[in-house]
LOKOLNU-682821 format. One record per atom (N, C-alpha, C): residue number from 1; residue in three letters; chain; atom name; y, x, z. Coordinates in steps of 0.2 Angstrom, whole numbers, plus 5000, padded with zeros to 4 digits. Layout:
<recs>
> NUM, ALA, A, CA, Y, X, Z
...
</recs>
This chain:
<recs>
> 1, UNK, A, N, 5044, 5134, 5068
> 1, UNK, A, CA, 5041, 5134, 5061
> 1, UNK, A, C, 5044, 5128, 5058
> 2, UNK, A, N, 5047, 5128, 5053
> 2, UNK, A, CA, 5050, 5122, 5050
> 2, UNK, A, C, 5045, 5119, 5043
> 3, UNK, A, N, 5042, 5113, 5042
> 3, UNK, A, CA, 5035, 5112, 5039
> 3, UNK, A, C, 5038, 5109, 5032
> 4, UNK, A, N, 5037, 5113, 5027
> 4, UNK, A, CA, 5042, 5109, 5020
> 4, UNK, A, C, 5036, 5104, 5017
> 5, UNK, A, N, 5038, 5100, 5014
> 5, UNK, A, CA, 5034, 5094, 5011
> 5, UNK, A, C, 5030, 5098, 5005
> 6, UNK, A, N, 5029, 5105, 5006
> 6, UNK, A, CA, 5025, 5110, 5000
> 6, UNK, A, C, 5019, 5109, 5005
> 7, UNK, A, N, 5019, 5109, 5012
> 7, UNK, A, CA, 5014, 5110, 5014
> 7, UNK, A, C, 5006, 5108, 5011
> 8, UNK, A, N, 5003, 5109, 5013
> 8, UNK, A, CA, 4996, 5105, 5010
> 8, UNK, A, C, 4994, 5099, 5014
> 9, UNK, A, N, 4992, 5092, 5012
> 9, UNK, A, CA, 4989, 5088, 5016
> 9, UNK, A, C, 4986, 5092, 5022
> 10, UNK, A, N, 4978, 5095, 5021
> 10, UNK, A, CA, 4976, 5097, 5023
> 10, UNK, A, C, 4978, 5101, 5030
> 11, UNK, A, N, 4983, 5109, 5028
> 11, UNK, A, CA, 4987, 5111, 5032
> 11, UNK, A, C, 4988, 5106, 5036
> 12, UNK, A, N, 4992, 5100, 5036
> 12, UNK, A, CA, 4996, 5097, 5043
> 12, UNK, A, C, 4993, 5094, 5046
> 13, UNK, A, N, 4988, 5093, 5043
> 13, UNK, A, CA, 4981, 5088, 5046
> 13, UNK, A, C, 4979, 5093, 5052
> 14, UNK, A, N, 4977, 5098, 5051
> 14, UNK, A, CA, 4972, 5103, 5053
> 14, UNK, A, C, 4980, 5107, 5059
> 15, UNK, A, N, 4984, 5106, 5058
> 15, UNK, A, CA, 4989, 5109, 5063
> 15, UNK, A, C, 4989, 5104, 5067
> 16, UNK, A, N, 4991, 5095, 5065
> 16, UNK, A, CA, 4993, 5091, 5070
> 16, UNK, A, C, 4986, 5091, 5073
> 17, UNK, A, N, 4980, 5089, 5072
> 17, UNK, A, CA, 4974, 5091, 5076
> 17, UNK, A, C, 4971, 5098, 5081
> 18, UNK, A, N, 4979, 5102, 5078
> 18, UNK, A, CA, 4976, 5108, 5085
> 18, UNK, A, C, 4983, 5105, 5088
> 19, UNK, A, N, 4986, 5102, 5088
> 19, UNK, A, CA, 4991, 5101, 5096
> 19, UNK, A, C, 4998, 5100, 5092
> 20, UNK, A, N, 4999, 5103, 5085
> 20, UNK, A, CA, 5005, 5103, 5082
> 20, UNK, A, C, 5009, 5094, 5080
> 21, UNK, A, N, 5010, 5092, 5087
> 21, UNK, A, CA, 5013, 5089, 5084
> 21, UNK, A, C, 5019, 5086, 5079
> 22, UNK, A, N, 5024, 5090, 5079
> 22, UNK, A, CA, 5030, 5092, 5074
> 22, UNK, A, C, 5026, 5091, 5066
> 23, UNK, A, N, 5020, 5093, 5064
> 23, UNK, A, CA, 5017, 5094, 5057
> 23, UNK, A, C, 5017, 5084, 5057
> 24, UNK, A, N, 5016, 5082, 5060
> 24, UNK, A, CA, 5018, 5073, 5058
> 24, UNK, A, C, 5022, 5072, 5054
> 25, UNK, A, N, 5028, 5074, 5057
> 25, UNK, A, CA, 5035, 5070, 5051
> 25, UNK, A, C, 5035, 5074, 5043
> 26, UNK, A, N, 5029, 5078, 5041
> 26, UNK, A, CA, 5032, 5080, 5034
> 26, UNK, A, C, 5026, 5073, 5030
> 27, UNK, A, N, 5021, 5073, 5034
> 27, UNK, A, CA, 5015, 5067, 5033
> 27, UNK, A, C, 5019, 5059, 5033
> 28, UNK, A, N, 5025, 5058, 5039
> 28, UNK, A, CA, 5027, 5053, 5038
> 28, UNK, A, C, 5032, 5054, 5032
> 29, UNK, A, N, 5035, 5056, 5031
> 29, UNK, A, CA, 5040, 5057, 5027
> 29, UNK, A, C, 5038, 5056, 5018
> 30, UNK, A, N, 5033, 5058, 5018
> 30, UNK, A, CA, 5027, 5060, 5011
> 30, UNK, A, C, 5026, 5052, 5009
> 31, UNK, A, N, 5022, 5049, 5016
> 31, UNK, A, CA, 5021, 5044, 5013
> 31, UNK, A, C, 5022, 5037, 5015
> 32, UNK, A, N, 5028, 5038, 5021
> 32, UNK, A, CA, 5031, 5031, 5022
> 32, UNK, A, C, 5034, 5024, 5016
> 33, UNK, A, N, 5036, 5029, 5010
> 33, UNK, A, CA, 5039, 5023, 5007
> 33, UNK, A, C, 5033, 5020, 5003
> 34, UNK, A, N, 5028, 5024, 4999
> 34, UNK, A, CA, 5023, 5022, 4998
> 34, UNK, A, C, 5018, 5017, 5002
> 35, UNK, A, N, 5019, 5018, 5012
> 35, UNK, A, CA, 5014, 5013, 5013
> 35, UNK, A, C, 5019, 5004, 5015
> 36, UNK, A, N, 5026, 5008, 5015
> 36, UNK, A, CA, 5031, 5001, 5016
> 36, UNK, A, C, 5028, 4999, 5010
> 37, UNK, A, N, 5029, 5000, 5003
> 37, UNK, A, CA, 5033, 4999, 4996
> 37, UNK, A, C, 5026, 4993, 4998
> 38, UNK, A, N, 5019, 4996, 4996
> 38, UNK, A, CA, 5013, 4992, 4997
> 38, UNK, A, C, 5012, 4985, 5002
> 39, UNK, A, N, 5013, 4987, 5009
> 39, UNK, A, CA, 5014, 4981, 5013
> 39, UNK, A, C, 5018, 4975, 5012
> 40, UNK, A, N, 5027, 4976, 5010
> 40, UNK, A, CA, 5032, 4974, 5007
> 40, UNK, A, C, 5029, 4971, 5002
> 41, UNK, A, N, 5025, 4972, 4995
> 41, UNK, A, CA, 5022, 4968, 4992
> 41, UNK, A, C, 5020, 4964, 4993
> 42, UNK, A, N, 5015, 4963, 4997
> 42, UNK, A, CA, 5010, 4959, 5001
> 42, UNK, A, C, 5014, 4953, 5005
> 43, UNK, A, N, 5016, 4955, 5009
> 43, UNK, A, CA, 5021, 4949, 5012
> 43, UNK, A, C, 5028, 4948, 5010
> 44, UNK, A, N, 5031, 4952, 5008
> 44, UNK, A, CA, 5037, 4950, 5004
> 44, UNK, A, C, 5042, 4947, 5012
> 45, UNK, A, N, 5042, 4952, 5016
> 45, UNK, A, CA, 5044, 4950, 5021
> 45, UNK, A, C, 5046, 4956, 5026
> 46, UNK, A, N, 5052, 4958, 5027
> 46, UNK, A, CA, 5056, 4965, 5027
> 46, UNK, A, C, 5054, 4966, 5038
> 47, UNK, A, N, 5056, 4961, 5040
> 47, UNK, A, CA, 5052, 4963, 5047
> 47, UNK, A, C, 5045, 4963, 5046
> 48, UNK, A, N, 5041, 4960, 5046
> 48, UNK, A, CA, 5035, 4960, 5046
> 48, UNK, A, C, 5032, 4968, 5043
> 49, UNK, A, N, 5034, 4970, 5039
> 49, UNK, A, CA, 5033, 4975, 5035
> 49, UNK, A, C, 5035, 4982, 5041
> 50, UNK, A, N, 5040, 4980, 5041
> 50, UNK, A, CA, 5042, 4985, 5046
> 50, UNK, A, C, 5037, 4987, 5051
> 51, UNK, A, N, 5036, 4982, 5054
> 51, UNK, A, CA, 5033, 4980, 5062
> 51, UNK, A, C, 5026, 4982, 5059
> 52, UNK, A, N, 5021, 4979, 5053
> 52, UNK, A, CA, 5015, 4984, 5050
> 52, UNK, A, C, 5016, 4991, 5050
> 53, UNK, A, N, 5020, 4994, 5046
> 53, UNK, A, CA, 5022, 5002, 5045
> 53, UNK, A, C, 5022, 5005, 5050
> 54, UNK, A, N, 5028, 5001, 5054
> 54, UNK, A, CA, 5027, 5005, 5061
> 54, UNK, A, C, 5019, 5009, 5065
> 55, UNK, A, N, 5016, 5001, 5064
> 55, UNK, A, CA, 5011, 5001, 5068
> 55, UNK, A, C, 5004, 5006, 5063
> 56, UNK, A, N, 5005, 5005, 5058
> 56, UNK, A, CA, 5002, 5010, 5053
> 56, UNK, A, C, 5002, 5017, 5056
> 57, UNK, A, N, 5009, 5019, 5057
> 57, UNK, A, CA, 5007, 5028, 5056
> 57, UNK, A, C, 5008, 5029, 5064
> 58, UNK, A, N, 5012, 5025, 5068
> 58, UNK, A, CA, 5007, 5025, 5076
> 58, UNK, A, C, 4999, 5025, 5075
> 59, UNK, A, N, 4995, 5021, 5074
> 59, UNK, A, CA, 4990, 5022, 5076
> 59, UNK, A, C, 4986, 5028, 5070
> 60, UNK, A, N, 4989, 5029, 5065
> 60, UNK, A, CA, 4987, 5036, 5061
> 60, UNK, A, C, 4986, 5044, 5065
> 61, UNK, A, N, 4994, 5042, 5069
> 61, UNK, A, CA, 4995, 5049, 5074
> 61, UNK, A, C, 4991, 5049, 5079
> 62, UNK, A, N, 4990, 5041, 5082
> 62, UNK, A, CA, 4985, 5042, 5089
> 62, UNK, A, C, 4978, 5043, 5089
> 63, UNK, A, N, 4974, 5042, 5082
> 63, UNK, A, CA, 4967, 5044, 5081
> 63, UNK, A, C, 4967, 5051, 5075
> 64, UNK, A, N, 4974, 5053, 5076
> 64, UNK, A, CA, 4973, 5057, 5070
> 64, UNK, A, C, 4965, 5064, 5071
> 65, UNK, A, N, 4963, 5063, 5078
> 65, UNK, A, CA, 4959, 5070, 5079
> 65, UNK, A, C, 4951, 5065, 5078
> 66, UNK, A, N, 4951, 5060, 5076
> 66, UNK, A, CA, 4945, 5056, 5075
> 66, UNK, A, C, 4945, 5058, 5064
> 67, UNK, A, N, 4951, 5060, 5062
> 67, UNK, A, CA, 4951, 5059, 5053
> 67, UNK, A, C, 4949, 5068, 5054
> 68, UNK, A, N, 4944, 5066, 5047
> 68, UNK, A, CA, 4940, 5074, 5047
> 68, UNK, A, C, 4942, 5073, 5036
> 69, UNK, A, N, 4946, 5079, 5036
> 69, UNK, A, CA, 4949, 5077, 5030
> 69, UNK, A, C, 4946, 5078, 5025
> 70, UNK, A, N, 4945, 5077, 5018
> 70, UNK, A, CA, 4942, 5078, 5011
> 70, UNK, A, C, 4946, 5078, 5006
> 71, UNK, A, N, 4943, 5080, 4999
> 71, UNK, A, CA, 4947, 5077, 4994
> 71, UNK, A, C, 4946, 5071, 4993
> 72, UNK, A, N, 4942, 5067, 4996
> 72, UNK, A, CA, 4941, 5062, 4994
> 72, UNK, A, C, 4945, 5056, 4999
> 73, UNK, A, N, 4943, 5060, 5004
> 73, UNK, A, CA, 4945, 5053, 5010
> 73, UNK, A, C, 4952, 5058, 5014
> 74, UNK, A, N, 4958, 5057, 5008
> 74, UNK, A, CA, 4963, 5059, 5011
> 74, UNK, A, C, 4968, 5056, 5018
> 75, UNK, A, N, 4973, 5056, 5018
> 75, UNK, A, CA, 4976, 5055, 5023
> 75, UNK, A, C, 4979, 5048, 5021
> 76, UNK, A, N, 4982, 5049, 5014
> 76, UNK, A, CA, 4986, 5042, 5010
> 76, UNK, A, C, 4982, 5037, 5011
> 77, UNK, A, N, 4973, 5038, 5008
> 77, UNK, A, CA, 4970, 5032, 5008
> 77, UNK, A, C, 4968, 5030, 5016
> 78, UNK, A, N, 4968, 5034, 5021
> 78, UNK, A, CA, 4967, 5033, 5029
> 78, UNK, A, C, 4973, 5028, 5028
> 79, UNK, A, N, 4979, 5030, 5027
> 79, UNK, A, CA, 4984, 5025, 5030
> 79, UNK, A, C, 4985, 5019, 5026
> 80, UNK, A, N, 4983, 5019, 5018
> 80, UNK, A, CA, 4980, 5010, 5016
> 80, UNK, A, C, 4974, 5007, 5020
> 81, UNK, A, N, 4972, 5011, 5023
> 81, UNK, A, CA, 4967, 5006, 5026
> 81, UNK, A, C, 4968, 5005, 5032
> 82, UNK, A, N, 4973, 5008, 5036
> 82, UNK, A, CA, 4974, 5006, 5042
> 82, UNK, A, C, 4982, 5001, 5042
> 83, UNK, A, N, 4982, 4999, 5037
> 83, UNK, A, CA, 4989, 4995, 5034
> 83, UNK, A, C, 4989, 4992, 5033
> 84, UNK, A, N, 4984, 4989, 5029
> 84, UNK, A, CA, 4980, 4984, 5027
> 84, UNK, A, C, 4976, 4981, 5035
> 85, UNK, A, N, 4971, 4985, 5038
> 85, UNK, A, CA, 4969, 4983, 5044
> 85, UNK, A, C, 4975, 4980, 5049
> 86, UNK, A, N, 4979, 4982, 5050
> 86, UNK, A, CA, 4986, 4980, 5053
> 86, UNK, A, C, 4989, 4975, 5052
> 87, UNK, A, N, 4989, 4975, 5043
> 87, UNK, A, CA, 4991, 4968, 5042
> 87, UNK, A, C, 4987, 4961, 5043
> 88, UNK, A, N, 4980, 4964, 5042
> 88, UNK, A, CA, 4977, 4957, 5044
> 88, UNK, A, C, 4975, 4956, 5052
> 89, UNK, A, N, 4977, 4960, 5053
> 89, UNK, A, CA, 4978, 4956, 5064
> 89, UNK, A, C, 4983, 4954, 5064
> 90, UNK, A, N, 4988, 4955, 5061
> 90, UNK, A, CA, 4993, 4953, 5062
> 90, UNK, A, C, 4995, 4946, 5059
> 91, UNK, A, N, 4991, 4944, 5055
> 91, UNK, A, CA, 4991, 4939, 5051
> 91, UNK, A, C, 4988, 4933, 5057
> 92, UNK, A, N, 4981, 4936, 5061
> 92, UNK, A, CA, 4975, 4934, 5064
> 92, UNK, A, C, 4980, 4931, 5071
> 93, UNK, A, N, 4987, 4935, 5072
> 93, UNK, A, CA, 4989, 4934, 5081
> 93, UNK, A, C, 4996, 4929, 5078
> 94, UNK, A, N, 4998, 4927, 5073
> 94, UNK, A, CA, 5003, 4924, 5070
> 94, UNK, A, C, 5001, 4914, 5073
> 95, UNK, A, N, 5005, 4913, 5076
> 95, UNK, A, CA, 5003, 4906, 5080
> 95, UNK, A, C, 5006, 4900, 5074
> 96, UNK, A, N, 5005, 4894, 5072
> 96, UNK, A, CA, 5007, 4890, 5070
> 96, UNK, A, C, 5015, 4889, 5071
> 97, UNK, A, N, 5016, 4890, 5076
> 97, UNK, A, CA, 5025, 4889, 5077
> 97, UNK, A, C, 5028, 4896, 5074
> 98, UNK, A, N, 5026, 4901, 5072
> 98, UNK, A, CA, 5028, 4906, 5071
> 98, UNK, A, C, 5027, 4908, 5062
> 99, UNK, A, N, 5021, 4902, 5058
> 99, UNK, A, CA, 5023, 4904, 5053
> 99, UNK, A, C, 5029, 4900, 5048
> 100, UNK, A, N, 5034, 4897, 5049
> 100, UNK, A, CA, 5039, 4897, 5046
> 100, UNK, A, C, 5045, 4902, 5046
> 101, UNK, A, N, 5044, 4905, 5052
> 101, UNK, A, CA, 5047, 4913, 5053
> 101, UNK, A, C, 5043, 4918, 5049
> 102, UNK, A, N, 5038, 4919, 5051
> 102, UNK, A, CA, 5034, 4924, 5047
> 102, UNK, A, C, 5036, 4926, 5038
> 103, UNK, A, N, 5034, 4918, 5035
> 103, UNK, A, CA, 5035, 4919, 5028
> 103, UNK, A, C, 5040, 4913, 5025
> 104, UNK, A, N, 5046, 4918, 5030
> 104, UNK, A, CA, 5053, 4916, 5024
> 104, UNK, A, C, 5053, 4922, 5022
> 105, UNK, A, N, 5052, 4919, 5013
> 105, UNK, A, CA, 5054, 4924, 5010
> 105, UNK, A, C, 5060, 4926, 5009
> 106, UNK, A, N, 5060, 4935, 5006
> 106, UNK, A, CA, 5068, 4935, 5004
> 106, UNK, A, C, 5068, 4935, 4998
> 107, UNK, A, N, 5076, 4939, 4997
> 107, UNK, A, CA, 5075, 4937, 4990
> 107, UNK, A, C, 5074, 4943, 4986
> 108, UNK, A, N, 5073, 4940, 4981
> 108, UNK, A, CA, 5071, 4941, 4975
> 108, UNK, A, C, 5074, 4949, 4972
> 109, UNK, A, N, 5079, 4952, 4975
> 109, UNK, A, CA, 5082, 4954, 4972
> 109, UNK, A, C, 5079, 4960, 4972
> 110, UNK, A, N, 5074, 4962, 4975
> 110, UNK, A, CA, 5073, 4970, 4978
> 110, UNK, A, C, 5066, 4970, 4971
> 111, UNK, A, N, 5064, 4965, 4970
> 111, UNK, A, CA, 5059, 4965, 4962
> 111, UNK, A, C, 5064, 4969, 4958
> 112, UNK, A, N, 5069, 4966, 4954
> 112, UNK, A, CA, 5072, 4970, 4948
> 112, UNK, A, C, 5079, 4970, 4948
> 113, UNK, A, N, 5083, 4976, 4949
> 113, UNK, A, CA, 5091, 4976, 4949
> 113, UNK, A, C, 5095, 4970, 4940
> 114, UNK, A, N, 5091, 4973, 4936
> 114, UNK, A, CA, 5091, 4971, 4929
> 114, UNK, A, C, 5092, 4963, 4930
> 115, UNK, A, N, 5097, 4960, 4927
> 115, UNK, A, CA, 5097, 4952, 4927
> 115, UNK, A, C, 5092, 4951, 4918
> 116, UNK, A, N, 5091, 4954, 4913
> 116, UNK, A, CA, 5088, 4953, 4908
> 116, UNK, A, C, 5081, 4954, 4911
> 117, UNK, A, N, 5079, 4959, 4916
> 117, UNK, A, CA, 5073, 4960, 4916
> 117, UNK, A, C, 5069, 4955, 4921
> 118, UNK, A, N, 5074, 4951, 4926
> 118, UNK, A, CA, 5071, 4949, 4931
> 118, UNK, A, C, 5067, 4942, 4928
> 119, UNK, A, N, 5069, 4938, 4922
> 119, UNK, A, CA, 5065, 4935, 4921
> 119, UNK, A, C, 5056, 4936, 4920
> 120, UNK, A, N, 5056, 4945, 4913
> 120, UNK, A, CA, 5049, 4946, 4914
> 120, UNK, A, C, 5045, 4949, 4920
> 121, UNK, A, N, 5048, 4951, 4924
> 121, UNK, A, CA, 5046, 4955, 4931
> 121, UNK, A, C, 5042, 4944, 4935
> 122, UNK, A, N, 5047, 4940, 4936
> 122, UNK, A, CA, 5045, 4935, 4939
> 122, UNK, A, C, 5039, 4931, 4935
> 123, UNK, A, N, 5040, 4933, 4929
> 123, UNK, A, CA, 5032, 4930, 4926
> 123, UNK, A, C, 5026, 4934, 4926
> 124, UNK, A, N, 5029, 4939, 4927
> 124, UNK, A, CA, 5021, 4946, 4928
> 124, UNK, A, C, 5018, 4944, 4933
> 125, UNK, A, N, 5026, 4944, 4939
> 125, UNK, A, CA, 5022, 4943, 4944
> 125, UNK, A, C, 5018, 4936, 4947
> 126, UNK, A, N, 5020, 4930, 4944
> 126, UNK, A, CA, 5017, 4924, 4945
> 126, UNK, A, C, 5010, 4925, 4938
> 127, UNK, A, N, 5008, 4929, 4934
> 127, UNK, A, CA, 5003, 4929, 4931
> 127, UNK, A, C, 4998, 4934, 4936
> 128, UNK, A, N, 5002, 4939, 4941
> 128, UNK, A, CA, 4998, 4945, 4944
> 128, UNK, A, C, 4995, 4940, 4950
> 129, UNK, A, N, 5000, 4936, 4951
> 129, UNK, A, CA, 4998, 4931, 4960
> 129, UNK, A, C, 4991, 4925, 4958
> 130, UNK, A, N, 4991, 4926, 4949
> 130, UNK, A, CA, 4987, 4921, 4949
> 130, UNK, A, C, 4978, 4924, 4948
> 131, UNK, A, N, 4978, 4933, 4948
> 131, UNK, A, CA, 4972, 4937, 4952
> 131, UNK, A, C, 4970, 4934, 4957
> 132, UNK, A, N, 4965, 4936, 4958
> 132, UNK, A, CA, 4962, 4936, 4966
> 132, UNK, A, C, 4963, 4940, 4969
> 133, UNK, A, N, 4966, 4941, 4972
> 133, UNK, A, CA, 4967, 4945, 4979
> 133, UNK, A, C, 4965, 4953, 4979
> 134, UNK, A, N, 4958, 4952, 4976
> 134, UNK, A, CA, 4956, 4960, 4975
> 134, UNK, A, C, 4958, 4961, 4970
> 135, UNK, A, N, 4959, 4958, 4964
> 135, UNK, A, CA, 4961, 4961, 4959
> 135, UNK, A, C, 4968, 4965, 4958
> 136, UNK, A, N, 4972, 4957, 4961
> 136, UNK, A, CA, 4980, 4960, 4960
> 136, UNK, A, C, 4981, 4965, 4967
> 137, UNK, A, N, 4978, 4966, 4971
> 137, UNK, A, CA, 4978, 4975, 4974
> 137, UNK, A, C, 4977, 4981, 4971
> 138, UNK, A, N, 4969, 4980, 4967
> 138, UNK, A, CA, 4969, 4984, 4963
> 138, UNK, A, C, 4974, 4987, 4957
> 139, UNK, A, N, 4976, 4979, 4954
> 139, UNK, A, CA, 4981, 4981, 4949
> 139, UNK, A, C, 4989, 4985, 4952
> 140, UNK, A, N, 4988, 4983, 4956
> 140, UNK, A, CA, 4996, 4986, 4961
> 140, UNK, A, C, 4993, 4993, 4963
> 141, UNK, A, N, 4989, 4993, 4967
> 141, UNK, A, CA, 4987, 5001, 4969
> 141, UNK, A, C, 4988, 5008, 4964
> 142, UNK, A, N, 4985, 5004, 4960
> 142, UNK, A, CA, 4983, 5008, 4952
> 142, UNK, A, C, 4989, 5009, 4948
> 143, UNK, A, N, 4993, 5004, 4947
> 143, UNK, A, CA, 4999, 5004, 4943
> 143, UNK, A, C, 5006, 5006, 4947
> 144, UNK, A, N, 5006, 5002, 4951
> 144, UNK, A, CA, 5013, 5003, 4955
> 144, UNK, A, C, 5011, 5008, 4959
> 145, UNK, A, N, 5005, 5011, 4963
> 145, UNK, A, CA, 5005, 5016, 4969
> 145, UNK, A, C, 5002, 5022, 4966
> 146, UNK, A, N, 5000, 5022, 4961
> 146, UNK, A, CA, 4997, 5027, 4957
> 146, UNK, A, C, 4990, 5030, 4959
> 147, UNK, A, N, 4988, 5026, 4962
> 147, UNK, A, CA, 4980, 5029, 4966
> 147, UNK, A, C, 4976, 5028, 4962
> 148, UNK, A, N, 4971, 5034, 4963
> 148, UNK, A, CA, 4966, 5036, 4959
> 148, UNK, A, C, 4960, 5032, 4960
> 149, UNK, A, N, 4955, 5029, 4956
> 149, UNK, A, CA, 4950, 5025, 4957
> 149, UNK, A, C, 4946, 5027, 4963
> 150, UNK, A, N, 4945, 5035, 4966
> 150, UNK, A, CA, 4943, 5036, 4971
> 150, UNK, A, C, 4946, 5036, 4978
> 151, UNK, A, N, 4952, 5036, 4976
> 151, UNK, A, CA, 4955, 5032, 4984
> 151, UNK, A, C, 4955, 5024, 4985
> 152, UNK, A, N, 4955, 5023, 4979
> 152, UNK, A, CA, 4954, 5013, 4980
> 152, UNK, A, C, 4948, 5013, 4981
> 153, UNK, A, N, 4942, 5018, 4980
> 153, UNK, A, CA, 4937, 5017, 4984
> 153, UNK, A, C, 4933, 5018, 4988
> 154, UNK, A, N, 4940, 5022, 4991
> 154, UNK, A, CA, 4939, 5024, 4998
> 154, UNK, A, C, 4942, 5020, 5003
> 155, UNK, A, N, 4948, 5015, 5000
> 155, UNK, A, CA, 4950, 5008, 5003
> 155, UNK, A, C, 4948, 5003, 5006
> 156, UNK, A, N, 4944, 5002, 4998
> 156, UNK, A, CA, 4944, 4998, 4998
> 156, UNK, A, C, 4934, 4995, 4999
> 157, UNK, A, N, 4930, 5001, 4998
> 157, UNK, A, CA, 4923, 5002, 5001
> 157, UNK, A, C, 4921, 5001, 4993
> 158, UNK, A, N, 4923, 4999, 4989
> 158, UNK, A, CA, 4920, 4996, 4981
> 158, UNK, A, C, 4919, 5004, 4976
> 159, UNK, A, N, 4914, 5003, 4975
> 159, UNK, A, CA, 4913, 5007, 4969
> 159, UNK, A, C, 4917, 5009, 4963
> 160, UNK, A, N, 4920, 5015, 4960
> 160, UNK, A, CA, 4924, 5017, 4956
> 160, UNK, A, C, 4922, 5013, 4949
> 161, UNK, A, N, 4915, 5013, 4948
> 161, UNK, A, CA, 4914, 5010, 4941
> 161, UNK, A, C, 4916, 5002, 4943
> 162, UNK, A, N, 4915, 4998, 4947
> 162, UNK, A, CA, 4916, 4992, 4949
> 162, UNK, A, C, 4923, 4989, 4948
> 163, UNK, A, N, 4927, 4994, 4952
> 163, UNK, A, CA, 4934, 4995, 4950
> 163, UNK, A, C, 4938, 4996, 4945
> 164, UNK, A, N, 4936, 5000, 4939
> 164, UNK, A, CA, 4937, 5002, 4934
> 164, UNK, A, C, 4936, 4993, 4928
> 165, UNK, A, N, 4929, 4991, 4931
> 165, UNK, A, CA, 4930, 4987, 4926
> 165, UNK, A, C, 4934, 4981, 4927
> 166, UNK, A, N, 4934, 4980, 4933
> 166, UNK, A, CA, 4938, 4973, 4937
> 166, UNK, A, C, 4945, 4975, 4933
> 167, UNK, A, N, 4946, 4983, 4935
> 167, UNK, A, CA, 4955, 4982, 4930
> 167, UNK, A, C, 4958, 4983, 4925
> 168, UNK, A, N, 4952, 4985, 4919
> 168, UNK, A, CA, 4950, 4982, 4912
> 168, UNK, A, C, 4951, 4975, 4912
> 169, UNK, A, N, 4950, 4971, 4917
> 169, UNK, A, CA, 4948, 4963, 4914
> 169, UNK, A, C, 4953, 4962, 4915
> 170, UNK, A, N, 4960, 4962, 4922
> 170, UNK, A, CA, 4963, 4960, 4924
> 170, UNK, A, C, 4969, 4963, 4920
> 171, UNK, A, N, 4969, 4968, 4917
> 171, UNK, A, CA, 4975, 4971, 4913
> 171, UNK, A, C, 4974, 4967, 4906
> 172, UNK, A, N, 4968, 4967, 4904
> 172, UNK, A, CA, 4968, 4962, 4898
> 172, UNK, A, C, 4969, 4956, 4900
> 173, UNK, A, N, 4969, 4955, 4905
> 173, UNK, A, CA, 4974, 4946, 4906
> 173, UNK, A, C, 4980, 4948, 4905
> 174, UNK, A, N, 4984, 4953, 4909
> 174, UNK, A, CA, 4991, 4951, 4908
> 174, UNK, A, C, 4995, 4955, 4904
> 175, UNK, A, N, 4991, 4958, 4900
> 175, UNK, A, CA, 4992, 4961, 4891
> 175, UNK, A, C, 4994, 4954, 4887
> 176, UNK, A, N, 4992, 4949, 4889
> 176, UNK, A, CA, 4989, 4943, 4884
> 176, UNK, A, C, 4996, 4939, 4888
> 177, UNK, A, N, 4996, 4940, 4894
> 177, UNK, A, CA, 5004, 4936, 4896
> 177, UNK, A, C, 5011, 4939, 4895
> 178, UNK, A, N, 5010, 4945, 4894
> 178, UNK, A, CA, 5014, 4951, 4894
> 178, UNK, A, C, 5016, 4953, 4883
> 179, UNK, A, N, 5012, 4949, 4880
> 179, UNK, A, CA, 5015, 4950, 4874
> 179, UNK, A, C, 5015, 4941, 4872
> 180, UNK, A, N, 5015, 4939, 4874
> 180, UNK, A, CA, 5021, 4931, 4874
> 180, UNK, A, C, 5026, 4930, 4878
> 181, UNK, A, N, 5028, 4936, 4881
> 181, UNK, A, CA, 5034, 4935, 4885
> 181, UNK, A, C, 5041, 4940, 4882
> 182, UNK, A, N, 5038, 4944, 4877
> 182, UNK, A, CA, 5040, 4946, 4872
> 182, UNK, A, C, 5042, 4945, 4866
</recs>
């Protein structure tokens, strides 16, 4: 049986927990570059990201008979949160001799192909890194990843109106950086 990417979340979910292991690769393929593209943000660092991702839908596949699916608590938001959890062990086993390796950054170019546009893209983004942590995820999750307030709160444990307002406040800061750059 050959599994098209029309499948249903649900559907693959409910095959790979009867034994179907093959209903995986349509689950990886759906949403590998969404959980790279996300990590890769975060560290800006193309092995490290990798070696997360990996370990991400590794451990997605090997508990997958533990995920009991919903509309709410899908599968994309299971693998933000076990990506995020991934990255910060990974951060927690990272020795002193090993972070100048870790965060060499690359470059720049994978931000914007455009040379007019990489100036505003590099001010966005030094106005976004000047968020707090939760914020400039939310604003990424939201904006660049398209996720709905109820997967980011299912992420992220934070209540939808909480979230709502937090990226109201955060987008009127960089509405404000965003029309003097123009």
């Amino acid at each position: 049986y050959i599994y098209s990417m029309s499948s249903s979340e649900a559907q693959l979910i409910s095959q790979l927990q009867s034994g179907q292991s093959e209903s995986f690769w349509p689950l990886y393929d759906r949403y590998f570059q969404v959980i790279y593209n996300h990590i890769y943000y975060k560290t800006l660092n193309q092995s490290l990201t990798e070696d997360v991702v990996s370990d991400t839908f590794f451990k997605a596949f090997d508990k997958i008979h533990q995920f009991a699916y919903t509309t709410e608590n899908s599968f994309r938001s299971r693998l933000y949160t076990i990506a995020n959890n991934t990255l910060l062990d990974s951060y927690k086993k990272i020795t002193p001799d090993q972070l100048d390796e870790t965060f060499e950054y690359e470059s720049d170019e994978n931000i914007t192909s455009s040379e007019n546009n990489r100036y505003i893209s590099e001010q966005i983004l030094t106005e976004l890194d000047k968020l707090s942590p939760s914020k400039k995820d939310l604003v990424v999750m939201r904006i660049r990843e398209w996720l709905s307030y109820e997967e980011i709160s299912t992420i992220t444990g934070r209540s939808p109106i909480s979230l709502r307002k937090d990226f109201s406040v955060a987008i009127k800061d960089l509405k404000i950086v965003c029309a003097e750059l123009w």
